[in-house]
ZAMARGU-4260 file (C-alpha; in steps of 0.2 Angstrom, whole numbers, plus 5000, padded with zeros to 4 digits):
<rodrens>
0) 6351/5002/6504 | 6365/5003/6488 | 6366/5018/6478 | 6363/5020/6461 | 6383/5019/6459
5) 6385/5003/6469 | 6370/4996/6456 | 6376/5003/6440 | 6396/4997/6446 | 6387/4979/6450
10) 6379/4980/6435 | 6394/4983/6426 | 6406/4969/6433 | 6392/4956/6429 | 6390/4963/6409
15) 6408/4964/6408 | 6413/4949/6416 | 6422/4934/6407 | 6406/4923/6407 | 6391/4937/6398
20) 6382/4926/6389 | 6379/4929/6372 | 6359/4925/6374 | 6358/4943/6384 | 6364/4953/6371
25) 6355/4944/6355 | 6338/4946/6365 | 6348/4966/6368 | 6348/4969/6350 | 6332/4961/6346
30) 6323/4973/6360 | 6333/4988/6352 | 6322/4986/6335 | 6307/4989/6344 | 6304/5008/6344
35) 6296/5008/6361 | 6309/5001/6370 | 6323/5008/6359 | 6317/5026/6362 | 6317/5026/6379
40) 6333/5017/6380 | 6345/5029/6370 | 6336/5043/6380 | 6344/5037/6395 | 6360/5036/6386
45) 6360/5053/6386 | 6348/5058/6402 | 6365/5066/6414 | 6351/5064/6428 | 6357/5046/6426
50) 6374/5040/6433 | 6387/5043/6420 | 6392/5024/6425 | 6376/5019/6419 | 6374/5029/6405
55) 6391/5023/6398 | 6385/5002/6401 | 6368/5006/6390 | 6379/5017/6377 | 6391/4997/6380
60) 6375/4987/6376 | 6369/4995/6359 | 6388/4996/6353 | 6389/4977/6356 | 6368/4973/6349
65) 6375/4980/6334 | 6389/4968/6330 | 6376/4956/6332 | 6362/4966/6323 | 6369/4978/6310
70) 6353/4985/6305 | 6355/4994/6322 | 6365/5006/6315 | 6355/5015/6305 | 6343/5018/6321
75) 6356/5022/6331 | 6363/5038/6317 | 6368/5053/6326 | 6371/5064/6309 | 6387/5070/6321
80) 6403/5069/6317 | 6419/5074/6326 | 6433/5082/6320 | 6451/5081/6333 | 6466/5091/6327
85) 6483/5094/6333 | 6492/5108/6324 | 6507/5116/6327 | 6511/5128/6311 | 6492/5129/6305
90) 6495/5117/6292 | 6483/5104/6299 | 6471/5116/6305 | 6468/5122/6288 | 6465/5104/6283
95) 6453/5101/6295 | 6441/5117/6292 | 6442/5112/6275 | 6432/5095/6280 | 6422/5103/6291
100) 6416/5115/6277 | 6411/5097/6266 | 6403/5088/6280 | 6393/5103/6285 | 6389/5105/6264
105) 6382/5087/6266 | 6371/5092/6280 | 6382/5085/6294 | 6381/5093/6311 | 6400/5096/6315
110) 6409/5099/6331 | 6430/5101/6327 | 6439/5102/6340 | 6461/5102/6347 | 6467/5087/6354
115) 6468/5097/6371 | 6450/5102/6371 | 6442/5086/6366 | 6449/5076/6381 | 6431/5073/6387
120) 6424/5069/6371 | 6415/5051/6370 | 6421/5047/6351 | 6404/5033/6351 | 6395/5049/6352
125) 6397/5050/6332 | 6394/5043/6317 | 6411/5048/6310 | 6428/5054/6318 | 6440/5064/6308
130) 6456/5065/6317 | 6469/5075/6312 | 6490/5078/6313 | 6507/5084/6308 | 6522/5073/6307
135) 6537/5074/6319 | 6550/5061/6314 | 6538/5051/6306 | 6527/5052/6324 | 6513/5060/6328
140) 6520/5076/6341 | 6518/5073/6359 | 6502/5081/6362 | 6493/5068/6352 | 6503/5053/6357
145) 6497/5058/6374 | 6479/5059/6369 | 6478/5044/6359 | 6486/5036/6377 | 6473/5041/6389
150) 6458/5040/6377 | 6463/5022/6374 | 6466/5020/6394 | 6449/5025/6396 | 6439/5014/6384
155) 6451/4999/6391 | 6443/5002/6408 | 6426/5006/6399 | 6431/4987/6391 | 6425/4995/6375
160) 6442/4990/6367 | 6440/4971/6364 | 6450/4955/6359 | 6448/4953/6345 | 6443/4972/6339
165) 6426/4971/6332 | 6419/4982/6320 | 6402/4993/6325 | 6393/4995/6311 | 6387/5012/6309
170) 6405/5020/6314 | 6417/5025/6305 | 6434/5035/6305 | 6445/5046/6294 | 6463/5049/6295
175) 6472/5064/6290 | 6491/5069/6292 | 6498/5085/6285 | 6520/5082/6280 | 6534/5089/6274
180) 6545/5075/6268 | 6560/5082/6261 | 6572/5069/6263 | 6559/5052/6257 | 6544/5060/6255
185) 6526/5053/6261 | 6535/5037/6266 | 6540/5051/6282 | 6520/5054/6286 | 6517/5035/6285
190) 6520/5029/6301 | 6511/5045/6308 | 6496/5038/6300 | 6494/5022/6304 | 6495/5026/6321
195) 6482/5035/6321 | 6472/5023/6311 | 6477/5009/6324 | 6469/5019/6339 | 6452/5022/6330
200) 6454/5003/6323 | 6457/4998/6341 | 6439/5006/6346 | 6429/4998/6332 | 6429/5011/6320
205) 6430/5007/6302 | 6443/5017/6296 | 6436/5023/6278 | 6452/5030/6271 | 6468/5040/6278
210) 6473/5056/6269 | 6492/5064/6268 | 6492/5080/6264 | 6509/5092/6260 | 6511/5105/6271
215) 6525/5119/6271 | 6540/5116/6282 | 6539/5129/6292 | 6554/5136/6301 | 6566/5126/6289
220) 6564/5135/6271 | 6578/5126/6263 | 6567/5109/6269 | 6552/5117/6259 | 6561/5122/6243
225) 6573/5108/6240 | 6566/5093/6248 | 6559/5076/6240 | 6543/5084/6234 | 6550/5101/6226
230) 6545/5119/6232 | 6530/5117/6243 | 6531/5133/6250 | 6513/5139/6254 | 6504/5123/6254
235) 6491/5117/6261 | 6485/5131/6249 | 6467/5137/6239 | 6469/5124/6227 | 6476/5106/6240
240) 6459/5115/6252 | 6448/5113/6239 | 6452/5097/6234 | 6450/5089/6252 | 6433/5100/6254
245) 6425/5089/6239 | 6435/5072/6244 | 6426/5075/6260 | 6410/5079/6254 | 6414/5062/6242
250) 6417/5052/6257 | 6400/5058/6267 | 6390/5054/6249 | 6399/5036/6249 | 6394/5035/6269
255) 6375/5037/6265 | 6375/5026/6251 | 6380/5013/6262 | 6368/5015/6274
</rodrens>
């Protein structure tokens, strides 16, 4: 008799195969209007009685019923979003309490999290994803880079990333680099940020906006005092937090209006 993995591995070679015909997931998102089989079905998404194999294909078929029925999004809201950081100096960090004071103002249930501890996080879990770095050498610093790696090694294998990248309706992304730039200025943090956007991109989010932020050059004062941008010793300070609290709360206000 086959386990429940052998099923749920079966299962998932046959929905992920070349030749899934479209018919199954139309009458998928169809099914998924109807609230008693939608319940049940996103209660087994996140029953951890059930496989996690199987868990992640029925998580698979509402992320691919919505492409094909938008209106699935709003039944489908978590009111979560995530917020991944990587910061070295603090810079970033502030940054990205200062979001998660405006999306908890707009009622938002907010989990912020390092890159280091968020390696088990399923980024589908939420409505949005804030994700957050510093700029070395126009990159994002290693810790990132390597995150950003085995995330997307993982949603290749889940075969959540697809060709081409299809937008999920209901998910969306925010960008946000703290920089320096004393020799060109933001042109430095560029690069940084579309990396970052790319991953997200990659994953079906819609990116709603990237934000660069100036950050102090720690360690290098001459870099903070005579650079491209002038003194920008202390920043992100009071008045640069404040600002990115009530973009943030902004952005959530614009994110409901929508849906």
């Amino acid at each position: 008799m086959r386990s429940p993995m052998d099923r749920s591995f079966q299962l998932r070679h046959w929905m992920h195969s070349p030749f899934l015909p479209q018919l199954i997931v139309s009458l998928l998102s169809f099914a998924l209007r109807i609230p008693f089989f939608r319940v049940p079905y996103l209660s087994a998404t996140r029953c951890h009685l059930i496989p996690k194999e199987l868990r992640e294909l029925l998580g698979w078929g509402i992320r691919r019923a919505m492409t094909f029925q938008p209106v699935l999004s709003e039944a489908f809201r978590t009111g979560e979003a995530l917020i991944i950081y990587f910061s070295q100096t603090g810079n970033t960090e502030k940054v990205a309490l200062a979001i998660q004071q405006g999306l908890s103002k707009e009622g938002l249930e907010v989990i912020t999290k390092k890159v280091s501890e968020a390696l088990k996080e399923d980024l589908y879990d939420y409505d949005l994803v804030c994700f957050g770095s510093p700029v070395i050498h126009s990159l994002p610093p290693r810790p990132v880079m390597k995150f950003i790696l085995g995330k997307g090694n993982e949603y290749r294998k889940r075969k959540e990333v697809r060709l081409p990248a299809h937008k999920i309706p209901g998910k969306h992304a925010l960008v946000f680099v703290t920089f320096s730039g004393p020799r060109i200025g933001v042109n430095e943090a560029l690069p940084a940020g579309k990396y970052l956007r790319q991953f997200v991109e990659h994953l079906g989010f819609e990116v709603e906006d990237e934000w660069y932020i100036v950050g102090e050059f720690h360690g290098w004062e001459e870099g903070s005092i005579r650079g491209r941008l002038g003194d920008i010793r202390g920043r992100p300070n009071a008045k640069d937090l404040a600002r990115i609290e009530e973009k943030t709360i902004k952005l959530v206000k614009s994110l409901k209006h929508v849906s």
